[in-house]
C-alpha positions as CSV (number, residue, x, y, z in Angstrom):
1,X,-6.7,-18.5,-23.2
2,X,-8.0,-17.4,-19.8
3,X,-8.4,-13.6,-19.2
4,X,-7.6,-11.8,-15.8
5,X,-7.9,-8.6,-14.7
6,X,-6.5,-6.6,-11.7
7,X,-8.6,-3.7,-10.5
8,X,-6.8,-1.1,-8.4
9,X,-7.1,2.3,-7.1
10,X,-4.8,4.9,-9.4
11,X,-2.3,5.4,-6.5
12,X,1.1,4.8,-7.1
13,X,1.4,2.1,-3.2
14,X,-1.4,0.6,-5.1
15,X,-0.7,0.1,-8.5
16,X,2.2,-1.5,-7.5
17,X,1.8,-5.0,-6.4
18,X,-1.0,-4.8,-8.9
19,X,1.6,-4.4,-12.2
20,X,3.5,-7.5,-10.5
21,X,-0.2,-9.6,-10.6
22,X,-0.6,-8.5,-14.0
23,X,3.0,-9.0,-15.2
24,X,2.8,-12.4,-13.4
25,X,-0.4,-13.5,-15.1
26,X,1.0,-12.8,-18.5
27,X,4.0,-14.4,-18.0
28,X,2.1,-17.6,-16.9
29,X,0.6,-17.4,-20.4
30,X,-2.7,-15.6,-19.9
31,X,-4.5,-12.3,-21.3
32,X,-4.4,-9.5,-18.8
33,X,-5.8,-6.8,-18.7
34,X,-5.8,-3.8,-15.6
35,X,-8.8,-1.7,-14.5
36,X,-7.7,1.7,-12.6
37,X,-10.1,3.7,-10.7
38,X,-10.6,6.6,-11.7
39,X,-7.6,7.3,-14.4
40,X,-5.1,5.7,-16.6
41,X,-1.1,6.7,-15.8
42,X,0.1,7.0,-18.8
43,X,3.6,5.6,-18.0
44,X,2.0,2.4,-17.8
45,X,1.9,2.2,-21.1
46,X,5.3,0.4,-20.9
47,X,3.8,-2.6,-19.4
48,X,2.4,-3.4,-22.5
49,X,-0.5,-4.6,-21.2
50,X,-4.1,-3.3,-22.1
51,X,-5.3,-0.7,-19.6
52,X,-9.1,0.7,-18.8
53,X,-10.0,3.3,-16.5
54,X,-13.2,4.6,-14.6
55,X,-15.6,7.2,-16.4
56,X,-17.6,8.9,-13.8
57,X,-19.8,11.9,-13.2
58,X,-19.4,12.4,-9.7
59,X,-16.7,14.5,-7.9
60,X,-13.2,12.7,-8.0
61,X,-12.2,12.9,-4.1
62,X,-8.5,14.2,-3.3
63,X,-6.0,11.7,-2.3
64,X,-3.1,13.7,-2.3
65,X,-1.5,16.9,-1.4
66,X,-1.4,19.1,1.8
67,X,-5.0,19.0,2.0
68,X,-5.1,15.5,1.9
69,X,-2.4,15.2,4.8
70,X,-3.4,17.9,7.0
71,X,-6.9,16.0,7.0
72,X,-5.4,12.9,8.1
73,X,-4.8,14.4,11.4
74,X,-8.2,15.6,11.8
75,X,-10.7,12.6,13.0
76,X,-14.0,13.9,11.9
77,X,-12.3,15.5,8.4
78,X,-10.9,11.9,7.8
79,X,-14.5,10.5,8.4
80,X,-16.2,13.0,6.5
81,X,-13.7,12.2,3.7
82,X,-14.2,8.4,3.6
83,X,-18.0,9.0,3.7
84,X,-17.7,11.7,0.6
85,X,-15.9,8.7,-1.1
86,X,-18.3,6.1,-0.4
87,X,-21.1,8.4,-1.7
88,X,-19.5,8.9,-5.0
89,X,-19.0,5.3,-5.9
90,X,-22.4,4.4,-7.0
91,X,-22.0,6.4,-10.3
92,X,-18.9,4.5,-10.9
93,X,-20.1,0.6,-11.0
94,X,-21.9,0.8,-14.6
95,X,-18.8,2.3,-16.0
96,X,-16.8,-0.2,-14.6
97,X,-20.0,-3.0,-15.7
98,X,-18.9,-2.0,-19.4
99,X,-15.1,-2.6,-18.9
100,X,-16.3,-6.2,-17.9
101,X,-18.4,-6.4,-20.3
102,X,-15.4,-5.3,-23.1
103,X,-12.8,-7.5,-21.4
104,X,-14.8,-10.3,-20.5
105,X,-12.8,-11.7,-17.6
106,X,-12.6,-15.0,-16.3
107,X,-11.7,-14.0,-13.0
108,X,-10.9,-10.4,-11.5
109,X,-8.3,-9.4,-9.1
110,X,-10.1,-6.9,-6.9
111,X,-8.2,-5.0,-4.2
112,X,-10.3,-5.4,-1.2
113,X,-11.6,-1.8,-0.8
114,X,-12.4,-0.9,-4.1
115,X,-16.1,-1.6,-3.4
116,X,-17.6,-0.4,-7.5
117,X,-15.6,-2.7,-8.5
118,X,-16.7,-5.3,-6.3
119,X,-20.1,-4.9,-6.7
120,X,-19.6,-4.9,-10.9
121,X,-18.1,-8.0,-10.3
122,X,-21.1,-9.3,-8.6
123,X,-23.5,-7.6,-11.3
124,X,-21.8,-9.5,-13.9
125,X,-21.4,-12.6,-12.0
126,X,-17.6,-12.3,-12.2
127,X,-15.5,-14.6,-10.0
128,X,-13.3,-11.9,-8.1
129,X,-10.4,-12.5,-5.3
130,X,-10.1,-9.6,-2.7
131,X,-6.8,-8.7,-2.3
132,X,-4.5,-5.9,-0.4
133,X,-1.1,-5.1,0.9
134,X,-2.5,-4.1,3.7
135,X,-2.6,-6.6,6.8
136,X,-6.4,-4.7,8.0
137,X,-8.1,-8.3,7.7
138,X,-6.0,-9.9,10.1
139,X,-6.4,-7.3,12.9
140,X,-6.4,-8.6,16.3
141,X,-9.9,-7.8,17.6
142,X,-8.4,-6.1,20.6
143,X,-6.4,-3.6,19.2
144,X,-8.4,-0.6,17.9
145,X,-7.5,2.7,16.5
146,X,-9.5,5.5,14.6
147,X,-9.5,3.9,11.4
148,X,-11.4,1.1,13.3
149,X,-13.7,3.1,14.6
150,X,-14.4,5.2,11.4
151,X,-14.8,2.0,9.6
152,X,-17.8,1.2,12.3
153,X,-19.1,4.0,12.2
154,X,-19.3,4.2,8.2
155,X,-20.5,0.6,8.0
156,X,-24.2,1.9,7.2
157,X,-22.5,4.2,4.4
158,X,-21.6,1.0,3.1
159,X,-24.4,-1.4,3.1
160,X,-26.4,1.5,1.5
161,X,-23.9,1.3,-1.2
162,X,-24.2,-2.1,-1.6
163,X,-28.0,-2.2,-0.9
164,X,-28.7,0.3,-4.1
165,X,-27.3,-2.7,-6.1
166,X,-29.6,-5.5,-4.4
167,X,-26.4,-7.0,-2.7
168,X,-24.8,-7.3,0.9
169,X,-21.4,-6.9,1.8
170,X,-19.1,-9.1,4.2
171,X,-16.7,-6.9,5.8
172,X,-13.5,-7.0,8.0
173,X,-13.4,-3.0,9.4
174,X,-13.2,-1.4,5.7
175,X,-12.0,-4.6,4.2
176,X,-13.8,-6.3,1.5
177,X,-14.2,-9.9,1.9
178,X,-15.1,-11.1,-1.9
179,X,-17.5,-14.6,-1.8
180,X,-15.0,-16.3,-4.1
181,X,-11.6,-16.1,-1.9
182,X,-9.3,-13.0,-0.3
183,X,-5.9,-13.0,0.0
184,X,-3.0,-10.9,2.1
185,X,-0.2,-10.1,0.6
186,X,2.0,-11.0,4.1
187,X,3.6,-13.9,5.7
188,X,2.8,-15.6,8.8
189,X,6.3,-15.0,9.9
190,X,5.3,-11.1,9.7
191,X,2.0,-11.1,11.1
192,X,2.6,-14.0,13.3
193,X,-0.6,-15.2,15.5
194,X,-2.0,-11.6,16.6
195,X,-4.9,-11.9,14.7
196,X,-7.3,-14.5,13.5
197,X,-7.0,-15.5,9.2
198,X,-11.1,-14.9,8.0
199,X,-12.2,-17.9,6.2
200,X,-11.9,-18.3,2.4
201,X,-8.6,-16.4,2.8
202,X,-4.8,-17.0,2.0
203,X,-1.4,-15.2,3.3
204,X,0.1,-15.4,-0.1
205,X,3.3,-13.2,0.4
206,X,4.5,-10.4,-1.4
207,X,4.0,-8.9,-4.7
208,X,7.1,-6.9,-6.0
209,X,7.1,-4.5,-9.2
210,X,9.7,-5.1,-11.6
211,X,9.2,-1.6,-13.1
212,X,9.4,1.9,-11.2
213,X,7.1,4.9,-12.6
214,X,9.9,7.0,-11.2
215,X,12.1,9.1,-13.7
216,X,14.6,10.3,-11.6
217,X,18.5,8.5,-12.0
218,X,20.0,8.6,-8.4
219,X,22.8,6.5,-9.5
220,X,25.7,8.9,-9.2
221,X,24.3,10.3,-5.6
222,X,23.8,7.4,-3.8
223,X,26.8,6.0,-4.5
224,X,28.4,9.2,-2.8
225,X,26.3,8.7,0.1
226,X,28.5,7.4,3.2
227,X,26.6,3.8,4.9
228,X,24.1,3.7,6.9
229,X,21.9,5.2,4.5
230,X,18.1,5.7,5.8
231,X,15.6,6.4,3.1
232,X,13.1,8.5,4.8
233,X,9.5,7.9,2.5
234,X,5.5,8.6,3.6
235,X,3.8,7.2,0.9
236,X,1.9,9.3,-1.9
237,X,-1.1,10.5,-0.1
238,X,0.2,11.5,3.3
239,X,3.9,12.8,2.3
240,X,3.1,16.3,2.4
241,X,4.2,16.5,6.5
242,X,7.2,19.2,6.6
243,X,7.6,19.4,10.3
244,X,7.8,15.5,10.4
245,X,9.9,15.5,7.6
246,X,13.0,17.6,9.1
247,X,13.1,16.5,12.4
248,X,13.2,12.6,10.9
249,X,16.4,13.8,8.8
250,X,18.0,15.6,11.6
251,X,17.7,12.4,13.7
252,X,18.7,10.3,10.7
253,X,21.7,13.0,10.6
254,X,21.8,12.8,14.8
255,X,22.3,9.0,14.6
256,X,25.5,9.1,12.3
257,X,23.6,8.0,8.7
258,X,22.9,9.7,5.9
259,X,19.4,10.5,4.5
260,X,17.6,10.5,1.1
261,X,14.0,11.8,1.6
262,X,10.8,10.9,-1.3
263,X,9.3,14.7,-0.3
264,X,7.1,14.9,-3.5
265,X,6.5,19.1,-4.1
266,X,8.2,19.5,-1.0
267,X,11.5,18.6,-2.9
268,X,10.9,21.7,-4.6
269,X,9.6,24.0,-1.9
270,X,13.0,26.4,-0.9
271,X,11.7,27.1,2.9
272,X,11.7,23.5,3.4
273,X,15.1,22.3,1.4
274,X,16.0,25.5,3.9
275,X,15.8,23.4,6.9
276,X,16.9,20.4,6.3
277,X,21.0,19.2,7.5
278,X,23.7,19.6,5.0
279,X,24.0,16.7,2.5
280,X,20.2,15.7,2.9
281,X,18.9,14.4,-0.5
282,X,14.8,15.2,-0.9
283,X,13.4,14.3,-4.3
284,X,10.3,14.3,-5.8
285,X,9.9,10.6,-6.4
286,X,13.3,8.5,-5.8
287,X,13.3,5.3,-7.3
288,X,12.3,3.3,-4.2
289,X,12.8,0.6,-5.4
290,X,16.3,0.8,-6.4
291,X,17.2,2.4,-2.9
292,X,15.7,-0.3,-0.8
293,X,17.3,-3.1,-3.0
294,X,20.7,-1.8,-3.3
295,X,21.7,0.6,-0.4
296,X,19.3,1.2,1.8
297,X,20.1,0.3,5.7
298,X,16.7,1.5,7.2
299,X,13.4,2.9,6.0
300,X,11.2,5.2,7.8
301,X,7.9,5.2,6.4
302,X,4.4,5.7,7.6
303,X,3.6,2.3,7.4
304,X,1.6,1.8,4.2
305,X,1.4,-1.8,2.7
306,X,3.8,-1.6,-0.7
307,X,6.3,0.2,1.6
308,X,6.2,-2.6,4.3
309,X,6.3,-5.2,1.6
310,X,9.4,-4.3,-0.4
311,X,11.1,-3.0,2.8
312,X,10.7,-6.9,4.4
313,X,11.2,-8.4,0.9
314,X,15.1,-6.9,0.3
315,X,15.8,-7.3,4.6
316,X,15.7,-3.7,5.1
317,X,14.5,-2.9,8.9
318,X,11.9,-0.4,9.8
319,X,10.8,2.4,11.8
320,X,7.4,2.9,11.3
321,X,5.5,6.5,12.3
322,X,1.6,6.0,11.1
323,X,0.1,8.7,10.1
324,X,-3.8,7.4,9.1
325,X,-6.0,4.9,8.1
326,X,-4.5,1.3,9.3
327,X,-1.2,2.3,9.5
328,X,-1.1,1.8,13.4
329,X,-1.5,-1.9,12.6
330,X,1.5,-2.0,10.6
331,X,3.5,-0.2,14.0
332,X,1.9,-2.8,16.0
333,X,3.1,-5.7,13.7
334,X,6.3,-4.3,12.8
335,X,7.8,-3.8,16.5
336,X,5.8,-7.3,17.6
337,X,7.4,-9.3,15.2
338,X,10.8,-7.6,16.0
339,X,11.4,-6.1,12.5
340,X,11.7,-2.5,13.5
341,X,10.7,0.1,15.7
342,X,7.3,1.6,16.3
343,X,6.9,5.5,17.0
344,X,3.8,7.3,17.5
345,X,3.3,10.3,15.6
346,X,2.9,12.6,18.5
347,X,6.5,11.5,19.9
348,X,8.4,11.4,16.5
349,X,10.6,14.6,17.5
350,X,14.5,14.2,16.4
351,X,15.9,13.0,19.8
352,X,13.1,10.2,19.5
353,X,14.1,9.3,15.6
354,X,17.2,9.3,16.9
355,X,17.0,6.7,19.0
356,X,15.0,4.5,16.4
357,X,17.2,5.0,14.0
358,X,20.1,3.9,16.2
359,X,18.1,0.9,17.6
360,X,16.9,0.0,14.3
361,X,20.5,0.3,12.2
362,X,22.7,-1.4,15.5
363,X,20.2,-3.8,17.5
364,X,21.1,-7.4,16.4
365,X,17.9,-8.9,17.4
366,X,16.6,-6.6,15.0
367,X,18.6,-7.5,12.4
368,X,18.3,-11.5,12.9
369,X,13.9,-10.7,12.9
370,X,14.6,-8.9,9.8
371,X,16.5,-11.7,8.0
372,X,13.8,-14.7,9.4
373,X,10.8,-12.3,7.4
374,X,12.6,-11.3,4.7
375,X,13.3,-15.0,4.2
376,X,9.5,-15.9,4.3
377,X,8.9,-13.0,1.9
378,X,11.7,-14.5,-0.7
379,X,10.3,-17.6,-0.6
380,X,7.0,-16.1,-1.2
381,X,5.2,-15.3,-4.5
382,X,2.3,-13.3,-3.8
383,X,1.9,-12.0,-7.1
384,X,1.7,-16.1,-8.3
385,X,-0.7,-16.8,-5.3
386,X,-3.4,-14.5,-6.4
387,X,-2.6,-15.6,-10.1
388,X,-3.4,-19.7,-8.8
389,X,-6.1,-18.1,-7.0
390,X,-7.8,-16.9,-10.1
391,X,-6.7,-19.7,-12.2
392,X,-8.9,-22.1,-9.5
393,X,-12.0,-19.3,-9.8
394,X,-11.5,-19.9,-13.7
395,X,-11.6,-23.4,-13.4
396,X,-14.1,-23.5,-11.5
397,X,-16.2,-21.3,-12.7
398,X,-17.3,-19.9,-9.8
């Protein structure tokens, strides 16, 4: 029986489309295994499928929390904090070289800027596909933004990384481009022909959980909720943004819906609940994926990949507000394919949310964009791509 594993990043937009590869891969009959980096959730457990994580000695970096989100905002703290990340994988790789070594894959699933993992997949000779929800390898050349240009200027960050382990790294910005094959997990209809497909890579379409790590039963209150209902959600790393936060619901509130808000601590912070308009819902961690299938009318996220993916995958349109990394390449993709509205962080006040919202919610060539991608995304298995993928590597042997 072949053996697969998926190696992700231990963050909730990650792990994600990941469970779906791995779920997918058992269900086609083979023995899968996942690799988090650096911890274990324990509420995976319910997968029922064997888990490893990362032991390391150097200093786990913070993803999350106001820290995390007021650094987003700051260029050189967002370089320094992708260089202090780079320097700390190096102790990670023979760690991860002994989970290999344990599982023994056949082929790896390796999202594409995990880079220890990567190069342990190399070490051990390893066939590996590169994957992501995130559309950074298809870029268009021309349009550049600051994670482009941290990405340049951390390049020799990463070749020293790589280096230390005899190897070289192909890269797209901060996108890992494995030897073996690379996939997107997007549509043509969604990215269209803004930017050129590398080679030895496939647009293999979405991969969509079937489990939610989310505790929380919203049954009984979204049902009360009056239609349109916007679901208002930044992501795990970047949600701590307050100010943002309450002027998105009071346009939400502005444009005649009603809001449900994924405000993680925030949901628990007084001052903030304080400001928010009466009938706002902010919890901890919704179940997202229960909102967007059965009632959402409009998301506003930050544009991060698992967000975009099950948003176009149930037909719910979006207005995207990037806060970091390639986020402004979602924007750009989102309003150029006609799937929602784009807003730059510095204008997102509530008249301006207003106005997306409205646009978003009312505009029928929004709506008809929405259905054509959500279409390609149905008809789509990403999750089954990448698991044919690794079946060929398997095969193959290569």
């Amino acid at each position: 029986m072949p053996r697969f594993l998926v190696a992700v990043p231990a963050v909730h937009g990650h792990i994600y489309p990941a469970i779906a590869i791995a779920e997918r891969a058992k269900a086609e009959g083979h023995d899968a295994a996942m690799l988090l980096d650096p911890h274990v959730d324990p509420r995976l457990s319910q997968l029922g499928i064997p888990l490893f994580g990362v032991q390391s000695e150097a200093k786990e970096v913070k993803f999350l929390g106001a820290e995390r989100s007021q650094a987003s905002r700051d260029h050189k703290a967002e370089l320094e904090f992708h260089r202090d990340r780079i320097r700390g994988m190096a102790d990670k790789v023979e760690s991860i070289r002994e989970v290999l070594r344990t599982f023994r894959p056949d082929a790896v699933a390796v999202e594409n800027m995990t880079y220890p993992i990567a190069i342990a997949c190399r070490l051990e000779r390893v066939p590996h596909v590169a994957y992501a929800s995130s559309v950074s390898a298809v870029r268009p050349p021309e349009l550049t933004y600051q994670f482009v240009q941290n990405a340049a200027a951390l390049q020799p960050d990463i070749a020293e990384l790589f280096a230390r382990f005899g190897l070289t790294a192909e890269l797209k910005d901060f996108v890992y481009l494995s030897p073996h094959w690379n996939a997107v997990l997007t549509t043509r209809s969604f990215v269209g022909t803004a930017g050129a497909i590398p080679p030895r890579m496939a647009l293999v379409g979405p991969s969509i959980r079937s489990i939610s790590l989310s505790s929380l039963a919203l049954e009984a209150e979204l049902a009360a909720l009056p239609r349109p209902l916007v679901y208002i959600a930044f992501g795990t790393r970047f949600l701590w943004q307050p100010a943002l936060l309450v002027a998105c619901a009071r346009g939400v509130v502005a444009a005649g819906a009603s809001v449900i808000i994924s405000a993680g601590q925030l949901a628990n912070d007084e001052a903030f609940v304080k400001q928010l308009p009466a009938g706002v819902i902010a919890r901890e961690e919704p179940p997202q994926l229960t909102i967007l299938r059965e009632r959402a009318d409009a998301l506003i996220t930050h544009g991060g990949g698992s967000s975009l993916m099950e948003a176009m995958y149930f037909g719910v349109p979006l207005i995207v507000i990037p806060l970091a990394v390639d986020q402004p390449l979602t924007g750009y993709l989102v309003e150029r394919s006609g799937a929602g509205v784009h807003v730059e962080r510095s204008a997102a006040d509530e008249q301006t949310v207003e106005r997306a919202v409205s646009r978003a919610l009312r505009d029928p060539a929004i709506a008809q964009n929405v259905q054509r991608v959500s279409a390609s995304y149905r008809d789509s298995n990403g999750a089954l791509g990448i698991v044919r993928i690794m079946e060929g590597l398997q095969a193959r042997g290569t």
